[in-house]
N, C-alpha and C positions, 0 to 999 in steps of 0.2 A: 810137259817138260820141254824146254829148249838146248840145244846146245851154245856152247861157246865158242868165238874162237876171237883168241887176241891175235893182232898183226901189229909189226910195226918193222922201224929203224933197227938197224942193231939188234941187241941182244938182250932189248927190255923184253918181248914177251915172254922169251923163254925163261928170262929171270923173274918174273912177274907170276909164271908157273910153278917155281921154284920157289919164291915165299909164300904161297900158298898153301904149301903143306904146314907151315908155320898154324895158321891157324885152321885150315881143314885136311889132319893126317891121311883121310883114306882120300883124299877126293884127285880122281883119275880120269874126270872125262874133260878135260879142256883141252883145247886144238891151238896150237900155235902157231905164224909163219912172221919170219925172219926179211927182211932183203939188206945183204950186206954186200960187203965189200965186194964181192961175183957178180953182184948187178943186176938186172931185170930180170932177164931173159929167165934164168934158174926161179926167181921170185914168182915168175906169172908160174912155170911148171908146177910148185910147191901149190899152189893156188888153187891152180886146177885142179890137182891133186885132193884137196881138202874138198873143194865143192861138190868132188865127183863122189869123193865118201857121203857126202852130206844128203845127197838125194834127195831133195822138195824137204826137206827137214826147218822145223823152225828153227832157226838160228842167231843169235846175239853177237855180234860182229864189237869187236873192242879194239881201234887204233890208236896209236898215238899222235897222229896229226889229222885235222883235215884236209881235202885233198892234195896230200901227201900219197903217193906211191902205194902202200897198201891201200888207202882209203883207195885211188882211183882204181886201183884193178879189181879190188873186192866190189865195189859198185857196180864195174861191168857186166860184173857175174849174177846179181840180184835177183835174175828172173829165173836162176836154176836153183833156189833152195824155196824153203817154205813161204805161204805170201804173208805171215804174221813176221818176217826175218827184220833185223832192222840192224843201224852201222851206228855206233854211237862214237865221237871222237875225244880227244882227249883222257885215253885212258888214265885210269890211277887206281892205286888199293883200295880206294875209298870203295871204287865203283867195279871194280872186280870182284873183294867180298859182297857189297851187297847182290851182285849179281847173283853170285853161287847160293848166297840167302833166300834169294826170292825160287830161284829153280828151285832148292829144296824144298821149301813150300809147294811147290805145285802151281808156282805163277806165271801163268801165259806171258810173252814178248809184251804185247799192247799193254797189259794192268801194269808190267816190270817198268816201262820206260819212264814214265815221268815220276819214279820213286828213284831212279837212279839219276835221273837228270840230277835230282835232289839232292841226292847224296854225292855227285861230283861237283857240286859246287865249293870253290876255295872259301875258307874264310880266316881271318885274321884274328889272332887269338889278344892281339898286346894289349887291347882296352881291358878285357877280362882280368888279363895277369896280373895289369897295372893295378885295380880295384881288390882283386885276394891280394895281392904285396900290401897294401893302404890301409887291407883290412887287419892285419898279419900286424903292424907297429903300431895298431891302438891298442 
């Protein structure tokens, strides 16, 4: 089992935590960190803070941008959590559920990554719609 942790801008991870319970009520181990308006300084503390709980633990690292500000300070730190740990960027629900899917399973970082790559890819729903609508006024 791995742990999580989202980081970003603003106040998506901790919202991103927050819909969460939406669809898994008890689930209580995700780790968040924020850098807002206060600025670095307080962000890298929160940081070090999280990696020092985390102790060589394998770990799934969830940001919102690449090398963006969380991306680069959590990369700094890469050699103090587990070595199976990995940063994935471009956070989204797609790819936060299936995360917490694949831990519940029992699925190691390395097997989880490229099923999430997977599942964080966009896709474009209007050729679909356009063809059920098409299909919908015959």
């Amino acid at each position: 089992m791995f742990k999580i942790v989202i980081a970003s801008h603003g106040s998506l991870a901790e919202a991103m935590k927050k819909s969460v319970k939406l669809f898994f009520p008890e689930e209580n181990d995700l780790i968040t960190a924020s850098i807002g308006e206060d600025g670095l300084v307080p962000f890298q503390a929160q940081v070090n803070k999280i990696i020092e709980g985390l102790k060589r633990q394998n770990t799934l690292f969830l940001v919102d941008l690449p090398y963006g500000t969380p991306f680069n300070e959590i990369a700094k730190k890469m050699s103090c959590v587990g070595e199976d740990s990995d940063i994935l960027a471009g956070v989204s629900m797609s790819t936060l559920i299936e995360a917490i899917n694949l831990r519940n399973q029992k699925m190691g970082i390395k097997e989880a990554i490229p099923k999430l790559i997977e599942a964080s890819q966009l896709q474009s729903y209007s050729e679909r719609l356009r063809s059920i609508g098409n299909e919908d006024d015959e």
